[in-house]
Structure formats: structure tokens, C-alpha cells
C-alpha positions in Angstrom: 0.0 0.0 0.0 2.8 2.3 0.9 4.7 1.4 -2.3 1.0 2.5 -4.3 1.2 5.9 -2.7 4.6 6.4 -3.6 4.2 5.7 -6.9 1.0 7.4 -6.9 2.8 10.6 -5.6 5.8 10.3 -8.4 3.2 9.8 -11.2 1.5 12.9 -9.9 4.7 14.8 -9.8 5.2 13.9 -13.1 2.1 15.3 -14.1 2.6 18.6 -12.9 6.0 18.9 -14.1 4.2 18.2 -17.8 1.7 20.1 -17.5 4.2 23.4 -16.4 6.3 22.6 -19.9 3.1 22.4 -21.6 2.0 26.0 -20.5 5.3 27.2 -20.8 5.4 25.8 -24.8 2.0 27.0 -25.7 2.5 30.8 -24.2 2.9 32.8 -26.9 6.4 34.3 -27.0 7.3 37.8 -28.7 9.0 38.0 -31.8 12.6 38.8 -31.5 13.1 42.6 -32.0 16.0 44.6 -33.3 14.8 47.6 -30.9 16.2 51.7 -31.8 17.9 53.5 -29.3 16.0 56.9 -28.0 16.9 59.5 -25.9 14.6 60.7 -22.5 14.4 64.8 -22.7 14.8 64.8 -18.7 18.5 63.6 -19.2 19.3 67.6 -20.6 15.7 68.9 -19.4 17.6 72.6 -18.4 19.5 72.3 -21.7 15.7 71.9 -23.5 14.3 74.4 -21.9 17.3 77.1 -22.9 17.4 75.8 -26.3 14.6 73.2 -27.3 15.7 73.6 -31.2 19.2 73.0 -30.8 19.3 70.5 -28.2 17.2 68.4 -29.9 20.0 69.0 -33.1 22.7 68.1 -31.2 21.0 64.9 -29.7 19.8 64.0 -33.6 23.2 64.6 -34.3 24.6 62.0 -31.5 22.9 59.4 -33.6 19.9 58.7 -31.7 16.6 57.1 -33.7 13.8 59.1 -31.5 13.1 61.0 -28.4 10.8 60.4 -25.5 9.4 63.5 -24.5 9.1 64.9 -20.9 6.4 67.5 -21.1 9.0 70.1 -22.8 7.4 71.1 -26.0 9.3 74.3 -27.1 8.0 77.1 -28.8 6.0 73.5 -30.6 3.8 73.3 -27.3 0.5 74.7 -29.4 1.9 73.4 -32.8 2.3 69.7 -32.6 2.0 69.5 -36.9 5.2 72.0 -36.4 6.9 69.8 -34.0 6.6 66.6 -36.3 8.1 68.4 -39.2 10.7 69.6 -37.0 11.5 66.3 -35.8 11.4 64.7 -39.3 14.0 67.3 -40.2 16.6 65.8 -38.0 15.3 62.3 -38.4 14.2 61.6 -35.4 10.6 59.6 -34.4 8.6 60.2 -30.9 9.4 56.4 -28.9 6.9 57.6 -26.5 6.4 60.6 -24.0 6.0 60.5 -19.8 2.6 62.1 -18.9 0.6 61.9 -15.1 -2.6 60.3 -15.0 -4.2 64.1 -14.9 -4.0 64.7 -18.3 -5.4 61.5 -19.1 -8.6 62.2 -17.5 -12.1 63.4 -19.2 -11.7 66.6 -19.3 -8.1 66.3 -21.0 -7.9 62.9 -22.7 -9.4 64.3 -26.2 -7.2 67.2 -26.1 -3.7 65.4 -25.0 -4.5 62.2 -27.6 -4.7 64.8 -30.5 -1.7 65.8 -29.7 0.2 63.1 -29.6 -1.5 61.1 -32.6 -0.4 64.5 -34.3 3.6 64.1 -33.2 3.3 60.5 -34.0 3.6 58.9 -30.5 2.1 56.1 -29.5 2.9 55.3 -26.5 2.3 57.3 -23.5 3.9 56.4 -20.3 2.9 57.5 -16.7 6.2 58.1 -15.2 5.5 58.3 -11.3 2.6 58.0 -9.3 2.9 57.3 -5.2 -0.4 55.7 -5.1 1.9 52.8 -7.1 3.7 51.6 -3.6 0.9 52.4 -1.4 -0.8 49.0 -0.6 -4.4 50.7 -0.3 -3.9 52.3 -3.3 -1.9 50.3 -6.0 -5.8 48.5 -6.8 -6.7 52.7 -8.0 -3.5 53.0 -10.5 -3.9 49.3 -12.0 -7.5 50.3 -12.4 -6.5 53.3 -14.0 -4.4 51.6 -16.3 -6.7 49.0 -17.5 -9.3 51.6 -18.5 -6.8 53.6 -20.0 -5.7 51.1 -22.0 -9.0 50.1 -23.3 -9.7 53.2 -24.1 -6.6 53.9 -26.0 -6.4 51.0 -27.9 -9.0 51.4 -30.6 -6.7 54.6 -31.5 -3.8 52.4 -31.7 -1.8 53.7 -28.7 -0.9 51.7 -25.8 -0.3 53.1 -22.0 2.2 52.3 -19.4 3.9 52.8 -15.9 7.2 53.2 -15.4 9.3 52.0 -12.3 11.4 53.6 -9.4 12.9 51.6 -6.6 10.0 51.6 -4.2 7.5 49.9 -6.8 10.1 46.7 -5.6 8.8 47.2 -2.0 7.2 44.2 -0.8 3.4 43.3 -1.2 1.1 40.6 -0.8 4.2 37.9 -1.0 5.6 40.1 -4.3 6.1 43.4 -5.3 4.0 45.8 -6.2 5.6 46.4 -9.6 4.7 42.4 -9.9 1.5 43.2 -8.4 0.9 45.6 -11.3 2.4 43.4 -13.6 0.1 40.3 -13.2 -3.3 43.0 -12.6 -3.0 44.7 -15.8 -3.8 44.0 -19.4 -1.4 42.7 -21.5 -1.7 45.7 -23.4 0.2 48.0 -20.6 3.7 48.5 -21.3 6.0 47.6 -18.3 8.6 50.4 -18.9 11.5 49.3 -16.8 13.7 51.3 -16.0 16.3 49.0 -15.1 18.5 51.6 -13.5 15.8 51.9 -10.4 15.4 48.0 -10.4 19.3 47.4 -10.3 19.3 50.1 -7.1 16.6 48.1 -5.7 18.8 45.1 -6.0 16.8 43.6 -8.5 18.0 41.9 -11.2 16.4 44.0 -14.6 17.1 41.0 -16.8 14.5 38.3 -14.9 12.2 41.3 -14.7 12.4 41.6 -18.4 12.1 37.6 -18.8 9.4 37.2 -16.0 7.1 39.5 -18.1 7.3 38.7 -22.0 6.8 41.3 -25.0 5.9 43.5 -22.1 8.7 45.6 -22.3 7.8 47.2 -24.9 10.4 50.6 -24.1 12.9 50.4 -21.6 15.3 53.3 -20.0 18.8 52.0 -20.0 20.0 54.2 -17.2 22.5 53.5 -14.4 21.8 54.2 -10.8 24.7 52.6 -8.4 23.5 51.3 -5.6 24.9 52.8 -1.8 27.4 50.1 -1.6 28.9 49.8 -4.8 32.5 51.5 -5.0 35.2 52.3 -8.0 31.8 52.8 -10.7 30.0 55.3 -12.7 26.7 56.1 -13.5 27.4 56.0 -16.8 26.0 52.8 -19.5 29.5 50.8 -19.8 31.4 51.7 -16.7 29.2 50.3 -14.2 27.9 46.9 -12.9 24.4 46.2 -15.6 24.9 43.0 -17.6 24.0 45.1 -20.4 24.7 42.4 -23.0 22.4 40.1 -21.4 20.1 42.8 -21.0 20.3 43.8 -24.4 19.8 39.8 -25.7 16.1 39.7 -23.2 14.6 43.2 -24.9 15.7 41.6 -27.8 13.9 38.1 -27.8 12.1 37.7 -24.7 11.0 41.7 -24.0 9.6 42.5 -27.5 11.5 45.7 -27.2 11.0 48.4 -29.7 13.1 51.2 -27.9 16.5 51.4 -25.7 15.3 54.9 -24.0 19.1 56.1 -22.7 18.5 58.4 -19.8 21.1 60.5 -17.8 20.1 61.9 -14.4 23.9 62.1 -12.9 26.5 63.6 -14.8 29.5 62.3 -12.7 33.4 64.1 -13.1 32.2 67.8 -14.0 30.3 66.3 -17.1 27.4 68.6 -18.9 23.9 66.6 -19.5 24.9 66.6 -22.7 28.3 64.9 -22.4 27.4 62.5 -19.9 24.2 61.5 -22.4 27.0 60.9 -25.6 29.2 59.2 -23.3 26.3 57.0 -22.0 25.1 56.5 -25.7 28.3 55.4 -26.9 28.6 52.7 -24.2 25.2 51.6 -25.5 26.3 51.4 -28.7 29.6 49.3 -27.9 27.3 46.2 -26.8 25.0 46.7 -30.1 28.1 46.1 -31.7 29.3 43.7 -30.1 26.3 41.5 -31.2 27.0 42.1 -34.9 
């Protein structure tokens, strides 16, 4: 009888294990992506707001495929048919723009959607919100985000949240970024920004892995944690496995945009030197996989 419930446990082990591979084989996984490299406006938001025009020159000029704007506008704030031209010009395509809930509501949403449709951006990112780590509140801003992105997606736009470090704060046996991640539609981009999950202690490639063709954009940034000595926070002189990061956007993450964003500028460095030095790090790795 013993030897029956043994076996009996084993077969049903078995089982389970099977059944895991089978649901792991039939998810649908992402095509692999060959993702362009954008710049966030934040990184040189003074330098923007001095010289929106020739900033955004210089930054074309660096190489980068897009932008993803910040709520900095220019003298293109009323003139978004203006703007597109303008960005056209230099080559460069909107990846997507950081907005707050607020705008998104029913007074605004007509108003800020023109807008962006008009720019050619389609994907709209909130990029803070506190009610995100608050454990009686987090159920408002995945609620938010599920409307939002049914009500978006008949106009062919998707939206998302992006992380800091306390969206890794512990809830309900997880985090609230994976709280977040498993309560809202598929549709909602998870834009990691893999700086604030490294500071966490996190590891930003399993967060790209856990969550497939989620990460749809992703801010390559550097943010040392307290401990870590003899670095920079600078893409290429600190401690991200950015080639293994690069290799899950790429066939795990469905990635469409490497979003480089500067918010130190270590040694004396100007926003816009740190940002060229950070971009050429980036584009070391790209290489490297050629």
C-alpha cells in the first residue's frame, strides 16, 4: 500500500512537471526585435528648456533614432503638426512621452491624444505615481491603467507605468511592480527602468524575462546602488549586464526602444556629455552582437 502511494505521488509529480512545460510551450512568446535606441528629454531637461531647437540638433546629431518626450514642448507646445516636421528634419521619431494620470482624465484625454497622434507617438507612459507603492492604493492605478488602455487602444496607442525603486517594495508575497504586472492588461507596457530596479537590488534581466513582450520601451540608465564603490553612473562603466540585458529586450522583452536616460552627470560632465558618453557605451554592446 505504501509502495501505491509512492508511486502514486511520483506519477502525480510527473504530471505537474508536464503540464508546467506544456503551458510554458504554448505561451505565446514575442517576436525577437532589433529595438532603436531613443533619448529621455529629462537627461538635458535645463538644456531643452534654454534651447529646445538646438538641443534636440545636437541629440539628432549623436545618432539617436527618436526622443521620448518629458512634457517640454518648445516654442511646438500649441503646434504639434510643427513639432513633427521639426522632428522629421533631423530624423528623429517620438518612442513615446512620460505624462501623469491628470491629463489623461475626461476633461483632457481628447485634447492630450490629439496631440500626440499629431507628433506621431504612440505610446504614452505615466512616469510616477505614489499611489503605485501604497498598498491601499496600488488596486486605483492598475484600475486606472486597464481603463486607460482600453480606451486607448481602438486609437492604436498603448499606455504604461514606469518604475522607481519603491515599486520593488514588498506586497502581498511580491512586489508591487509584480502586483501591477500580473493585474494589468497585456496591453500595458512595463517600462523598466532598469537603472531603479538594479538600485533596488533587483536583477532587470529576470524582470524583463518574467514578463514577455511587455517591455515594450525600456530606459537603460545606471543608478549605483549605496554600496557599490570604484563605478560610474554611466552605461559601460558600471555593474548592468548590459549584454544580457540587451539579448532579453531583444527576444524575450519584445522591445521596440532602448530609452538612454542620464540623471547624474559624474566628473564635472554637462547633460549633454554625460548622455554621448552613456550612448556610446550603449552602442559598444550593439556592436558587439554584430
Amino acid at each position: 500500500m505504501v509502495q501505491g502511494r509512492n508511486i502514486y505521488k511520483a506519477v502525480s509529480r510527473a504530471v505537474v512537471v508536464c503540464l508546467a512545460f506544456a503551458i510554458i510551450a504554448c505561451t505565446p512568446q514575442p517576436e525577437p526585435t532589433e529595438p532603436q535606441v531613443s533619448v529621455q528629454l529629462w537627461s538635458v531637461k535645463d538644456e531643452v528648456k534654454r534651447d529646445f531647437e538646438g538641443t534636440l540638433t545636437v541629440l539628432a546629431d549623436m545618432g539617436f533614432d527618436g526622443v521620448e518626450f518629458a512634457g517640454d514642448f518648445g516654442d511646438y507646445q500649441q503646434n504639434p503638426e510643427g513639432l513633427k516636421t521639426f522632428l522629421a528634419g533631423l530624423g528623429l521619431q517620438v518612442s513615446g512621452a512620460h505624462i501623469p494620470f491628470e491629463v489623461l482624465d475626461d476633461e483632457h484625454f481628447a485634447a492630450t491624444v490629439a496631440f500626440y497622434q499629431a507628433i506621431g507617438c504612440d505610446t504614452l507612459i505615466v512616469p510616477y505615481d505614489a499611489r503605485a507603492f501604497d498598498a491601499q492604493q496600488v488596486t486605483n492605478v492598475v484600475a486606472d491603467l486597464n481603463r486607460l488602455a482600453a480606451k486607448l487602444a481602438p486609437m492604436g496607442m498603448q499606455i504604461g507605468y514606469h518604475n522607481h525603486e519603491k515599486e520593488f517594495d514588498s506586497f502581498e508575497q511580491t512586489t508591487f511592480w509584480d502586483y501591477i504586472a500580473t493585474h494589468t492588461d497585456e496591453n500595458v507596457v512595463l517600462q523598466q527602468d532598469v537603472g531603479w530596479t538594479t538600485y533596488a537590488g533587483k536583477d532587470p534581466v529576470e524582470y524583463v524575462k518574467r514578463y514577455p513582450g511587455r517591455t515594450l520601451t525600456t530606459h537603460y540608465k545606471v543608478k549605483l546602488p549605496d554600496e557599490v564603490q570604484g563605478k560610474q553612473p554611466l552605461i559601460g562603466q558600471d555593474t548592468i549586464d548590459w549584454s544580457s540585458l540587451i539579448e532579453a529586450n531583444m527576444t524575450v522583452g519584445g522591445t521596440q526602444w532602448l530609452v538612454v536616460e542620464q540623471e547624474e552627470y559624474p566628473n564635472g560632465l554637462k547633460p549633454l556629455e554625460a548622455v554621448k558618453i552613456s550612448k556610446q557605451g550603449l552602442e559598444t554592446y550593439l556592436e558587439a552582437r554584430k
